[in-house]
N, CA, C and O atoms as a GROMACS GRO file, in nm:
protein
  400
    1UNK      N    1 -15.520  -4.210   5.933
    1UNK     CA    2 -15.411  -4.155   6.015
    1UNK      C    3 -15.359  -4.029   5.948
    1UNK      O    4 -15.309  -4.037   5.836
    2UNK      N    5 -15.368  -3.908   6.013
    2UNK     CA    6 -15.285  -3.806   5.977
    2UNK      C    7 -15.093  -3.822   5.919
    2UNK      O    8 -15.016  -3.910   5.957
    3UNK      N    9 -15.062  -3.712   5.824
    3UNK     CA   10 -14.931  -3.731   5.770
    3UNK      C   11 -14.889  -3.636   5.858
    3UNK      O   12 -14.769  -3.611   5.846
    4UNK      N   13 -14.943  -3.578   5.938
    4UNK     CA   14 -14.887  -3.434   6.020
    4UNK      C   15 -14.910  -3.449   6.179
    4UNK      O   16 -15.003  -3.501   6.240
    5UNK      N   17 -14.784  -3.379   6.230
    5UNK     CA   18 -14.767  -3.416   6.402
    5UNK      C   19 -14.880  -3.381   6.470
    5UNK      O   20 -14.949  -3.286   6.433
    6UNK      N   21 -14.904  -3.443   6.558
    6UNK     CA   22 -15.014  -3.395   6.671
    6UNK      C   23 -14.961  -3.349   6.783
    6UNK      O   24 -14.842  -3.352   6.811
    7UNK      N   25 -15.082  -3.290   6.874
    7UNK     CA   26 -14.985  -3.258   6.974
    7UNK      C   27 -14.929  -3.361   7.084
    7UNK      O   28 -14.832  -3.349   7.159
    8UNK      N   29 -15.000  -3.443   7.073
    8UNK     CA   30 -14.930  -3.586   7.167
    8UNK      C   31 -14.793  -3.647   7.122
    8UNK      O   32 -14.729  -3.717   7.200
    9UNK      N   33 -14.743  -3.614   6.978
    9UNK     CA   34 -14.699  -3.644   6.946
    9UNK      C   35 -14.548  -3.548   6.948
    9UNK      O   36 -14.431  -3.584   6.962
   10UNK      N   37 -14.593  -3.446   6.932
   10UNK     CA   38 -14.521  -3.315   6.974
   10UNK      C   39 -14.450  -3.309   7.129
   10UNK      O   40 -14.333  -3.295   7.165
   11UNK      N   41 -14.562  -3.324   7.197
   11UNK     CA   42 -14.520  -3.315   7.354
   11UNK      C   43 -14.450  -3.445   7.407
   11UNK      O   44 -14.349  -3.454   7.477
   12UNK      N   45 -14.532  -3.543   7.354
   12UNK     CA   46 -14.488  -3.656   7.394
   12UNK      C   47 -14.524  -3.698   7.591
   12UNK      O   48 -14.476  -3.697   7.704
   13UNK      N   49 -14.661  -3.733   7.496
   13UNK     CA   50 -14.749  -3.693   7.626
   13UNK      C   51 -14.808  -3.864   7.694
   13UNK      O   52 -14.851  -3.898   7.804
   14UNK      N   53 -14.779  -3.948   7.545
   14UNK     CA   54 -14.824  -4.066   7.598
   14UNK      C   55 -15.016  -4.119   7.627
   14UNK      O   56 -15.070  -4.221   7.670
   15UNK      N   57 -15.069  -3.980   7.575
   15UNK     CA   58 -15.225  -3.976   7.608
   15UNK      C   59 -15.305  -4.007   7.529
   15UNK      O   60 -15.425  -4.019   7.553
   16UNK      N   61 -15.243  -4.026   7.406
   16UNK     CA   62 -15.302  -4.046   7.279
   16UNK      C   63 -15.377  -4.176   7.296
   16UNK      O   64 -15.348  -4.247   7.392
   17UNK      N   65 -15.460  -4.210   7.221
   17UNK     CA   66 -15.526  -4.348   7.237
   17UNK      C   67 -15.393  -4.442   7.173
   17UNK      O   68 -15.316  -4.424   7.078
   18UNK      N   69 -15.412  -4.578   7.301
   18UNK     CA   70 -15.283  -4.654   7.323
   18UNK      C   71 -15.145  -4.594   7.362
   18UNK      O   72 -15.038  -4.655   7.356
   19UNK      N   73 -15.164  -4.463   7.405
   19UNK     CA   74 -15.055  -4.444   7.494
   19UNK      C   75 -14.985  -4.492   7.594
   19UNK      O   76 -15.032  -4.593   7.645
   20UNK      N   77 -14.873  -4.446   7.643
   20UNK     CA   78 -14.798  -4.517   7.707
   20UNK      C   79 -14.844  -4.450   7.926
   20UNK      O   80 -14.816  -4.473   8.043
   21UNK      N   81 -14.899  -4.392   7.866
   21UNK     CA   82 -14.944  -4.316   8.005
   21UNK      C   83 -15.081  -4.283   8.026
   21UNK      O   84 -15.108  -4.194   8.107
   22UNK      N   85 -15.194  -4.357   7.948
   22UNK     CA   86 -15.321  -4.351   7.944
   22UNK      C   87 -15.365  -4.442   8.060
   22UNK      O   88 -15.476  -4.406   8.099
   23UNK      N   89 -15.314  -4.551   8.132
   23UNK     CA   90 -15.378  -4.593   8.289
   23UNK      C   91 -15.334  -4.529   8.390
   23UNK      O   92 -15.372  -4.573   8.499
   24UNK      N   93 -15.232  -4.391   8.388
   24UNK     CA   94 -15.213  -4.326   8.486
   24UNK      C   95 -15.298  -4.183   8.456
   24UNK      O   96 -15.348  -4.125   8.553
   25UNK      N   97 -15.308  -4.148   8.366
   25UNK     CA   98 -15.320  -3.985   8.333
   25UNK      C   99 -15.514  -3.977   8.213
   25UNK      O  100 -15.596  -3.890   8.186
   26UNK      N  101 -15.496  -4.122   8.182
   26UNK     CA  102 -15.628  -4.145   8.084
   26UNK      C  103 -15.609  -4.081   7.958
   26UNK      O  104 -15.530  -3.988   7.967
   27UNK      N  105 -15.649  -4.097   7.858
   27UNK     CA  106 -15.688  -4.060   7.696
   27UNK      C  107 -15.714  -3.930   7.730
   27UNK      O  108 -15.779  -3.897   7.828
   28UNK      N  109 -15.653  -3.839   7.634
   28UNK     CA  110 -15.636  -3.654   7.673
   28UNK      C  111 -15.787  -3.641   7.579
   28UNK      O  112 -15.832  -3.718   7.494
   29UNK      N  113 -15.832  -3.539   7.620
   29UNK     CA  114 -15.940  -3.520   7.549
   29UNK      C  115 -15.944  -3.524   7.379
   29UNK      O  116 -16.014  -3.589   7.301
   30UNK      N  117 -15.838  -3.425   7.360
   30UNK     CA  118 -15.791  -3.404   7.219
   30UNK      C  119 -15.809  -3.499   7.144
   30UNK      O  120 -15.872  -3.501   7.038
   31UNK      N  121 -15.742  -3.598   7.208
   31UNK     CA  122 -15.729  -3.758   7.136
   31UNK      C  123 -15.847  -3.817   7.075
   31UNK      O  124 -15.851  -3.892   6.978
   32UNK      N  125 -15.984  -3.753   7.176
   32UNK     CA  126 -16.110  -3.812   7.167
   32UNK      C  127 -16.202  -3.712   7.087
   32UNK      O  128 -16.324  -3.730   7.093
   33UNK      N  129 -16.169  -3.646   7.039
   33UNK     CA  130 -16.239  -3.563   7.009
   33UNK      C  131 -16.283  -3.525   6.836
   33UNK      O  132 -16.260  -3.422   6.772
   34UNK      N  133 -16.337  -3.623   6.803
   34UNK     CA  134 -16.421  -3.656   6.678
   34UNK      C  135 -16.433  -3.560   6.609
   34UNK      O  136 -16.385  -3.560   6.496
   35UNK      N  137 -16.509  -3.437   6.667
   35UNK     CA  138 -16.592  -3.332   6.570
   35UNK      C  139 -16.422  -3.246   6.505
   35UNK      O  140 -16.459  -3.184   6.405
   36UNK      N  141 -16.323  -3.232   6.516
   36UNK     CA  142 -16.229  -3.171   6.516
   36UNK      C  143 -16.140  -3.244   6.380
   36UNK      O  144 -16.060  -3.196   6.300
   37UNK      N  145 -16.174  -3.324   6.390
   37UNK     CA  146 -16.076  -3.461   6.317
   37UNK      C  147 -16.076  -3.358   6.172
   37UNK      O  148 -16.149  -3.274   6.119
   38UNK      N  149 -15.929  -3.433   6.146
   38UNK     CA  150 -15.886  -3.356   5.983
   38UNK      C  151 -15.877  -3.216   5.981
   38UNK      O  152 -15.872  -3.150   5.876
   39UNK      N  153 -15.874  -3.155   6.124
   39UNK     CA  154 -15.847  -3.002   6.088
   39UNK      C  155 -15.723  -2.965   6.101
   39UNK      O  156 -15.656  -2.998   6.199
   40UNK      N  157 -15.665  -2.874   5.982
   40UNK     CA  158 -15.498  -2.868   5.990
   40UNK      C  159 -15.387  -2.992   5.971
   40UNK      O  160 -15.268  -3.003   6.000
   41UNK      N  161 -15.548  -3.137   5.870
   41UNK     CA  162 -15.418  -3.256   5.879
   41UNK      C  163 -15.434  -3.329   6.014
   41UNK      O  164 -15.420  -3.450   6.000
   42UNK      N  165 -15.457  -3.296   6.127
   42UNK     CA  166 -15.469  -3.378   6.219
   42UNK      C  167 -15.532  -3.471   6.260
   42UNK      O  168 -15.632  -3.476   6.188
   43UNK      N  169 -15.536  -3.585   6.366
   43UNK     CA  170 -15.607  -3.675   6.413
   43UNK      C  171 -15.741  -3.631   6.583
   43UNK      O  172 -15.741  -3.614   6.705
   44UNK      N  173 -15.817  -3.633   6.481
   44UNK     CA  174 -15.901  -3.541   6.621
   44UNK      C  175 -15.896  -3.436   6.628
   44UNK      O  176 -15.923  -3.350   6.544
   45UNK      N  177 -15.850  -3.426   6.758
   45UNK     CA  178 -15.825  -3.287   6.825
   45UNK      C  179 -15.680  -3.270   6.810
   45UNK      O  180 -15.658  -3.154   6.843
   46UNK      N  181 -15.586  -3.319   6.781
   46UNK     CA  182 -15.449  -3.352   6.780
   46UNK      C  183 -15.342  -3.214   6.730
   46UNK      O  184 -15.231  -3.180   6.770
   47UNK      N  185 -15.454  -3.143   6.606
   47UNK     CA  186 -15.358  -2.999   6.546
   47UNK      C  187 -15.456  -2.850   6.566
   47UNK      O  188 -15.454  -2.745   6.501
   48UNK      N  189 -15.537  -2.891   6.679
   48UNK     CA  190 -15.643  -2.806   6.739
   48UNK      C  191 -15.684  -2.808   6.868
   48UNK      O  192 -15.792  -2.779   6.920
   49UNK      N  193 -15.558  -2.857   6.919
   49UNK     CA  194 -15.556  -2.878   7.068
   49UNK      C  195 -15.589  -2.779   7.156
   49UNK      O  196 -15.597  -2.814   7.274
   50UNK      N  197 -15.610  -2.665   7.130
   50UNK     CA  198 -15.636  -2.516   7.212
   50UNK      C  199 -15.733  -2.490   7.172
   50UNK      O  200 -15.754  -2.372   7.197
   51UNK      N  201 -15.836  -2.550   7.104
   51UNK     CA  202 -15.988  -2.541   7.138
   51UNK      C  203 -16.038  -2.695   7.203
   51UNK      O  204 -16.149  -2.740   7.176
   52UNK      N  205 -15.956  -2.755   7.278
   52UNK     CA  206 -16.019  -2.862   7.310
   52UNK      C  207 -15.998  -2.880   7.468
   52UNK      O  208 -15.891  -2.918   7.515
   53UNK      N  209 -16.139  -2.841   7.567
   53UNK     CA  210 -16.151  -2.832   7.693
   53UNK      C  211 -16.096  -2.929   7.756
   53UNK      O  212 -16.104  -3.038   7.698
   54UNK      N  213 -16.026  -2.926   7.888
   54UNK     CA  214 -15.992  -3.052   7.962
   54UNK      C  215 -15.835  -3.112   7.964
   54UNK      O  216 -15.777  -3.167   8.058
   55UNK      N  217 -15.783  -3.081   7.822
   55UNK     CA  218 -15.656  -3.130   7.811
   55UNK      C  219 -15.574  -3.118   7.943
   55UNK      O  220 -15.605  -3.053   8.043
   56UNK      N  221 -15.460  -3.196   7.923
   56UNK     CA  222 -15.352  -3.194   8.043
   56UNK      C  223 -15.198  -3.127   7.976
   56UNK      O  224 -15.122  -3.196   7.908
   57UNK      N  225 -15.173  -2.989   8.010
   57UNK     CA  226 -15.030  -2.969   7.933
   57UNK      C  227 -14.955  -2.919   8.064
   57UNK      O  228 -14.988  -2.849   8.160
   58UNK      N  229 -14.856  -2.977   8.031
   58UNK     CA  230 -14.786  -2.917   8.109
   58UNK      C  231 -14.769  -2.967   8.252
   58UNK      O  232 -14.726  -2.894   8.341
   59UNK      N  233 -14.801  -3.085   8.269
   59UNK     CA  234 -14.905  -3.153   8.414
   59UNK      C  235 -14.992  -3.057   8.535
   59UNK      O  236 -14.983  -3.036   8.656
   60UNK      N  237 -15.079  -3.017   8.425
   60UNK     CA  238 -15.176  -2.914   8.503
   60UNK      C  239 -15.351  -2.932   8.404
   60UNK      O  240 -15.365  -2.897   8.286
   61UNK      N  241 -15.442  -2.983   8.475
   61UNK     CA  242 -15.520  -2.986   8.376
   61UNK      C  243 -15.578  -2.871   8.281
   61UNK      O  244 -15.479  -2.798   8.274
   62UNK      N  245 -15.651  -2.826   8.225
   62UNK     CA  246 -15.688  -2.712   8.131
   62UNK      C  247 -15.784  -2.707   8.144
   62UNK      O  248 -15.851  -2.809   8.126
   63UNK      N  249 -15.835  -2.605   8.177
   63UNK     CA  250 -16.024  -2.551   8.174
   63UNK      C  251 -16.121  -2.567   8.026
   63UNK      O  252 -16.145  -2.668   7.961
   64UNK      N  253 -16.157  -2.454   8.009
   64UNK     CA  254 -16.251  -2.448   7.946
   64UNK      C  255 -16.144  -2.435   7.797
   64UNK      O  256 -16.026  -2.465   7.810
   65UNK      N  257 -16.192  -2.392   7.675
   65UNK     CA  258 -16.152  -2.311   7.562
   65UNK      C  259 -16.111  -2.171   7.586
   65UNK      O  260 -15.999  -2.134   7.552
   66UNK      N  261 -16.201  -2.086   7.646
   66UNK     CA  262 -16.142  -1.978   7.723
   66UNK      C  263 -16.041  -1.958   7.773
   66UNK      O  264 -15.939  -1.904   7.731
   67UNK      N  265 -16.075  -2.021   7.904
   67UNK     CA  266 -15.984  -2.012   8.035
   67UNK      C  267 -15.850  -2.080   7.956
   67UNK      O  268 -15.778  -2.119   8.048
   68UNK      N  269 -15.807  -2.101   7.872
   68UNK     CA  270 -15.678  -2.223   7.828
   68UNK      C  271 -15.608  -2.159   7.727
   68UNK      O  272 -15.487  -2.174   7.712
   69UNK      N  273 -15.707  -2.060   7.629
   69UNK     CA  274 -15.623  -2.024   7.546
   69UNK      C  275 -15.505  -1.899   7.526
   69UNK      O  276 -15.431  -1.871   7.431
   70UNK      N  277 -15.528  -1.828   7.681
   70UNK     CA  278 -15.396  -1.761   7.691
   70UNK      C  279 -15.229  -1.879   7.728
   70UNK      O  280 -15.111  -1.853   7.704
   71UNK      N  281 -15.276  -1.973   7.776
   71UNK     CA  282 -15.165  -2.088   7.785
   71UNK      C  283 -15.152  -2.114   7.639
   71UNK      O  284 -15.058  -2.056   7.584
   72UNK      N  285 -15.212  -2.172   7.582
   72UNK     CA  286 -15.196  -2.248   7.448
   72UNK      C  287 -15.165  -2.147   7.317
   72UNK      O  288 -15.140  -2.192   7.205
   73UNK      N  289 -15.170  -2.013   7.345
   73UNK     CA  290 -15.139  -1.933   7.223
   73UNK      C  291 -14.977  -1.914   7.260
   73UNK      O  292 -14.899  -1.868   7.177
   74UNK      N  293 -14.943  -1.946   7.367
   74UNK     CA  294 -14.783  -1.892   7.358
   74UNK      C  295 -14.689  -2.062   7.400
   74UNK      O  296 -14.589  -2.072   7.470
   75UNK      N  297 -14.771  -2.186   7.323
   75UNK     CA  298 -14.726  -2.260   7.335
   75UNK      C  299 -14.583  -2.318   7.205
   75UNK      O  300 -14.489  -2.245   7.234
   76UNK      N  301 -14.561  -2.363   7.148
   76UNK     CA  302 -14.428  -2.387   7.072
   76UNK      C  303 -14.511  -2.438   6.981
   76UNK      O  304 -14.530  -2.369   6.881
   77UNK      N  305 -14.588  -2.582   6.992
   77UNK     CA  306 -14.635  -2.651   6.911
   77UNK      C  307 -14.806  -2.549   6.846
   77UNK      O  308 -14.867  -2.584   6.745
   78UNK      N  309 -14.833  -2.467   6.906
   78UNK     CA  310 -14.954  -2.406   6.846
   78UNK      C  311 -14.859  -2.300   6.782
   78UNK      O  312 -14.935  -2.259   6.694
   79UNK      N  313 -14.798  -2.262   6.774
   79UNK     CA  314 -14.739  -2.156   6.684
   79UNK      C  315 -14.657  -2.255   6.563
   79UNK      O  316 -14.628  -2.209   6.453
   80UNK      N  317 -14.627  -2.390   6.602
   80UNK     CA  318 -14.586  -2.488   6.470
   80UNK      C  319 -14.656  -2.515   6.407
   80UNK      O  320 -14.617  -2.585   6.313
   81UNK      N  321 -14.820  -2.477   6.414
   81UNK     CA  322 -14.934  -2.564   6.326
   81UNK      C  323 -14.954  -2.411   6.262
   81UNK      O  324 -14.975  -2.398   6.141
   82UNK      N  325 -14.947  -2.281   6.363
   82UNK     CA  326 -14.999  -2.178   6.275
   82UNK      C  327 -14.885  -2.157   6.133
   82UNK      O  328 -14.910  -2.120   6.018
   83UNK      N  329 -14.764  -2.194   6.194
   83UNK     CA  330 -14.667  -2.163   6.047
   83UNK      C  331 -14.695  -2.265   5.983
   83UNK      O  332 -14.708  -2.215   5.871
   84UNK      N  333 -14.717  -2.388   5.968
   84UNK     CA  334 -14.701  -2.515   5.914
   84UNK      C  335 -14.855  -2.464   5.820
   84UNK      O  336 -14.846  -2.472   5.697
   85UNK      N  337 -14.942  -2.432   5.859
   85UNK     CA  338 -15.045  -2.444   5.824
   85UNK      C  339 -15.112  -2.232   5.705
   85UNK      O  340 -15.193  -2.190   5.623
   86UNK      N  341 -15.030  -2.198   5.767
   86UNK     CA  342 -15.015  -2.017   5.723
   86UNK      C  343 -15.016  -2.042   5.550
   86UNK      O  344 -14.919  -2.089   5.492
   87UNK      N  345 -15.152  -1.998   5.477
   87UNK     CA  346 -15.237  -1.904   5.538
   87UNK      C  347 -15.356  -1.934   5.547
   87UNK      O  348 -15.438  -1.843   5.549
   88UNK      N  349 -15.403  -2.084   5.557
   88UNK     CA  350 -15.510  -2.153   5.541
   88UNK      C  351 -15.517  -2.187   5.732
   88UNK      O  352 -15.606  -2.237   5.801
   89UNK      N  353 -15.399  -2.139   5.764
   89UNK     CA  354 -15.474  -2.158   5.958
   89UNK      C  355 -15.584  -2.156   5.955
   89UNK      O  356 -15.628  -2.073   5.876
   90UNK      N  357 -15.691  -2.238   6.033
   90UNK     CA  358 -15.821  -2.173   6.114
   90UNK      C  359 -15.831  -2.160   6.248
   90UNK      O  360 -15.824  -2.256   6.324
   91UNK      N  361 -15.851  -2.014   6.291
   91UNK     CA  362 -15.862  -1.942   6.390
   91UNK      C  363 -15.950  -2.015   6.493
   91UNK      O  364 -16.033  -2.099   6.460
   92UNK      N  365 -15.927  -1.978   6.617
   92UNK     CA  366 -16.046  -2.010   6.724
   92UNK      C  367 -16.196  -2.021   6.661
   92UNK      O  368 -16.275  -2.115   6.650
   93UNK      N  369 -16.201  -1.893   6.626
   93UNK     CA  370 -16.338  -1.843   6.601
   93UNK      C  371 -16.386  -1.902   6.491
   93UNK      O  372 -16.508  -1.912   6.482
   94UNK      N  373 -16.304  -1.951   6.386
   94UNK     CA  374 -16.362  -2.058   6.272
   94UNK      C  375 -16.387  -2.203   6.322
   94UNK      O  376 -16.449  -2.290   6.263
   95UNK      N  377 -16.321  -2.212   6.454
   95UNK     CA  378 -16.349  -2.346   6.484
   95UNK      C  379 -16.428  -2.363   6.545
   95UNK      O  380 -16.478  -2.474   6.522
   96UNK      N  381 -16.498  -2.286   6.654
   96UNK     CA  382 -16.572  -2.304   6.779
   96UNK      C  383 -16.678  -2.318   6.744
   96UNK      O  384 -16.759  -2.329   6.836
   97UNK      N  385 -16.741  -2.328   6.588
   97UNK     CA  386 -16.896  -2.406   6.599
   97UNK      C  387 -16.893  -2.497   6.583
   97UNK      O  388 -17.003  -2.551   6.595
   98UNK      N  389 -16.766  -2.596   6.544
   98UNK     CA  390 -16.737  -2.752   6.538
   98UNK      C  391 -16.738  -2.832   6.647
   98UNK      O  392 -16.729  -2.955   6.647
   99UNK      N  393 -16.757  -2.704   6.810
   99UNK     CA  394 -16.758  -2.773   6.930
   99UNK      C  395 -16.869  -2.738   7.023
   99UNK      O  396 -16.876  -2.772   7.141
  100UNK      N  397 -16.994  -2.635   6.926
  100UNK     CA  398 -17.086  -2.578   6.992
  100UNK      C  399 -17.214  -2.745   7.031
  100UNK      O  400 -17.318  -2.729   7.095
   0.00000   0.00000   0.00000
């Protein structure tokens, strides 16, 4: 288990595995998302949520990595992991062969 917030945990989204809103809305991708795990401290996809296709923010689903990350760069909680995490952040582009 991570010592550091995720974003389910942040938003309070209920999607996380055993969430409280996973038979209406299902397990957010993030949640599921293995190859990601331990980056920035997180669980999964949890502190790298804006490279992870599909998510639901905002109650609107999310496209691709692309298509999502003009939403997710001007989000609250992705600018809390870039300070939390400054100067060892890793960028999109350090991450995206962890999802090629």
């Amino acid at each position: 288990m991570a010592s550091k917030q995720n974003c389910w945990d942040f938003h309070r989204c209920g999607r996380e595995r055993g969430g409280c809103r996973i038979a209406e809305l299902g397990v957010c991708p993030a949640a599921l998302e293995e190859r990601t795990d331990g980056i920035h401290g997180g669980d999964n996809g949890g502190r790298c949520c804006w490279m992870i296709a599909g998510t639901f923010c905002n109650g609107t689903a999310q496209g691709s990595q692309v298509q999502k990350y003009g939403h997710c760069s001007a989000c609250e909680f992705y600018w809390k992991v870039v300070e939390e995490e400054y100067p060892e952040f890793r960028h999109a582009n350090d991450l995206q062969h962890l999802l090629e």
